[in-house]
N, C-alpha and C positions, 0 to 999 in steps of 0.2 A: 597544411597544404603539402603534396609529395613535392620532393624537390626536382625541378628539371633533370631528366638523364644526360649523360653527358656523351658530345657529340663527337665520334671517332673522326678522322679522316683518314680513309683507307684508299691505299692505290689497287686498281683494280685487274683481275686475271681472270679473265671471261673463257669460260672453256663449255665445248659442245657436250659431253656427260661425263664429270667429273664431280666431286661431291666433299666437302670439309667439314665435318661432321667434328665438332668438340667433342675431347678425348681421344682421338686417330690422329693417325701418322695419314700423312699424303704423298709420295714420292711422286715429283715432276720433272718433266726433262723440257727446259726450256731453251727451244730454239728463233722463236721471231725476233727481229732485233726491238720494238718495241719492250717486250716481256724481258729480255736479258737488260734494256736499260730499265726496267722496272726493278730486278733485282740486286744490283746495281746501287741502284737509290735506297731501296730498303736496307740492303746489311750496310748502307751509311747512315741510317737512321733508327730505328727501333725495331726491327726485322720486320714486321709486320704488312700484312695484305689479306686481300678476301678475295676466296674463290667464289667466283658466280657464276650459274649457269646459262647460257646463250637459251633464249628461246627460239621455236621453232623457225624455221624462213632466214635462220640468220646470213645463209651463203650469203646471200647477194648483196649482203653491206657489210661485209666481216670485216675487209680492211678499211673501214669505219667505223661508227661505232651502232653497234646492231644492239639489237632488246636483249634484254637480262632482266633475271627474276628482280625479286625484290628483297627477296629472303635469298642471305650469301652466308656463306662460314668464313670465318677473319679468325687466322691465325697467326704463328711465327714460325720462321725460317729458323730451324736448329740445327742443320749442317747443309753443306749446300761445296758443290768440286764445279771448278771454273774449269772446264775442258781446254784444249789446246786450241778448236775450230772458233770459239767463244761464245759456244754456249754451257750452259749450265745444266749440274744435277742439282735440285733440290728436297730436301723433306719441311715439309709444313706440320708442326703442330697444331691440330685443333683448339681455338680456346673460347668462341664464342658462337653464335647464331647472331647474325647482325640484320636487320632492315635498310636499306639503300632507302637515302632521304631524297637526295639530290646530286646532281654529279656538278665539280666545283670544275671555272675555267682554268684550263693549265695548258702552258707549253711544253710539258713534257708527252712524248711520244707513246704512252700511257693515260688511265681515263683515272681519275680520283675521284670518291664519293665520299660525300657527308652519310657519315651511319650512326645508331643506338642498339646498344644490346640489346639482345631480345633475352629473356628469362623463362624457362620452364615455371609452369605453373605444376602445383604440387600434386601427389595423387591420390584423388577423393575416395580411391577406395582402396582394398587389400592387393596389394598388386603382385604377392605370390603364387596366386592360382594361373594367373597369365603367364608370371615370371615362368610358373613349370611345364606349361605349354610349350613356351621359346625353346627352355631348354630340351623337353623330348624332341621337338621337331629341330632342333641343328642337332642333336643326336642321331636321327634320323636321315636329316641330310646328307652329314658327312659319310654316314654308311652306304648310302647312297651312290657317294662319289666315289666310295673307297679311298678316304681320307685317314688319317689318323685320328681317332677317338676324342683325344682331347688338345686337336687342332685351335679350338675355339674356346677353353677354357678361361683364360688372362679374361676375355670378351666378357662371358659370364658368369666372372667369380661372384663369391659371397663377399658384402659390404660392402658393393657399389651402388649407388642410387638405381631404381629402376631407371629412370632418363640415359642413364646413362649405359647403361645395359643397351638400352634399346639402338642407340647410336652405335657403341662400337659393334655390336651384333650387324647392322643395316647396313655399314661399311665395309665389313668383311665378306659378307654372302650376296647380298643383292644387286644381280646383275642391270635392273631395268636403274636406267638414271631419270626418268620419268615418278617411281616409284619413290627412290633418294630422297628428291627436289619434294614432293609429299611429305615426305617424313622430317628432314630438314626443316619444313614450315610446320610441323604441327608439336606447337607448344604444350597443347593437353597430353603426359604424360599417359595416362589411363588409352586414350585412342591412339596414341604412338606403340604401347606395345600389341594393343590389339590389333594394327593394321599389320605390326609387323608380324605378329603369329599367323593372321591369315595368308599374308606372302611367304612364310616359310612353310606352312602347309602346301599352299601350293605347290613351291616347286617340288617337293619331296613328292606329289601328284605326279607330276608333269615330268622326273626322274624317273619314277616308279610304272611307268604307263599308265597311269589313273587311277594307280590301287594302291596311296597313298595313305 
């Protein structure tokens, strides 16, 4: 019998299109005073939290507590400058894909949630043909933008897991947080990179005037 996973308790930082993709840097600037006591709490405890995405509608309960996915990225706080006004700069490291189970009750000015890691499943098939897809199309793009060449190399070096390609790739280029929050939930390795070669096709499209 597998053994239970074991159940995080993450404090939570709900944002309208931001994304914490394991293996990325996140740089945040946090100014609500819920989220600065959130920070607060965490570098007096294990740094950790999980960014979630707000779904759609959420204006009109923000300073409540509004929907969020379900699927968050939870990582730690690795430097982090306490301003003078009292808010903060932060970077987040990415270190997992988590599942929001349940949100636990608390008096802190901040939302806590029971989570479990979520896991990449492995990939069933040769995922160099894809891999070389990614990489002509962000070669592409960058030229595109008139970026420097090997802007995105560290993203897609040699000896990183494809997962893990596909993430830091999806965090660096892709603008839609709708598309993120997609990829962020899709555990199948093999359709993580193939969504994301068809979004970088695209935009190289949609750069290009259609003659991508």
């Amino acid at each position: 019998m597998a053994s239970p996973r074991p159940t995080l308790i993450l404090p939570l930082f709900p944002l309208p299109d931001a994304t914490l993709f394991p293996h990325t840097l996140l740089p945040l600037h946090v100014f609500e005073a819920r989220y600065r006591a959130l920070v607060v709490d965490a570098l007096a405890r294990d740094h950790r939290l999980a960014v979630v995405r707000l779904r759609p509608g959420f204006e009109a309960s923000y300073a409540g507590k509004p929907a969020v996915h379900e699927v968050a990225g939870a990582g730690e706080i690795v430097s982090w400058e306490r301003l003078a006004n009292g808010r903060y700069n932060i970077l987040v490291k990415g270190e997992w894909r988590v599942r929001l189970a349940r949100e636990r009750p608390s008096d802190t000015l901040y939302r806590l949630a029971e989570a479990h890691r979520l896991e990449d499943g492995p990939p069933a098939a040769d995922a160099a043909p894809v891999l070389a897809r990614v990489r002509a199309a962000c070669a592409r793009l960058l030229a595109a933008l008139q970026r420097p060449a090997d802007l995105l190399d560290t993203a897609l070096a040699e000896g990183q897991g494809p997962g893990v390609i596909a993430d830091r790739v999806a965090a660096a280029v892709l603008p839609d947080g709708g598309l993120r929050q997609e990829l962020l939930e899709t555990l199948d390795v093999d359709r993580r990179l193939a969504r994301l070669a068809g979004a970088l096709d695209a935009l190289v499209r949609e750069l290009s005037g259609g003659r991508g």
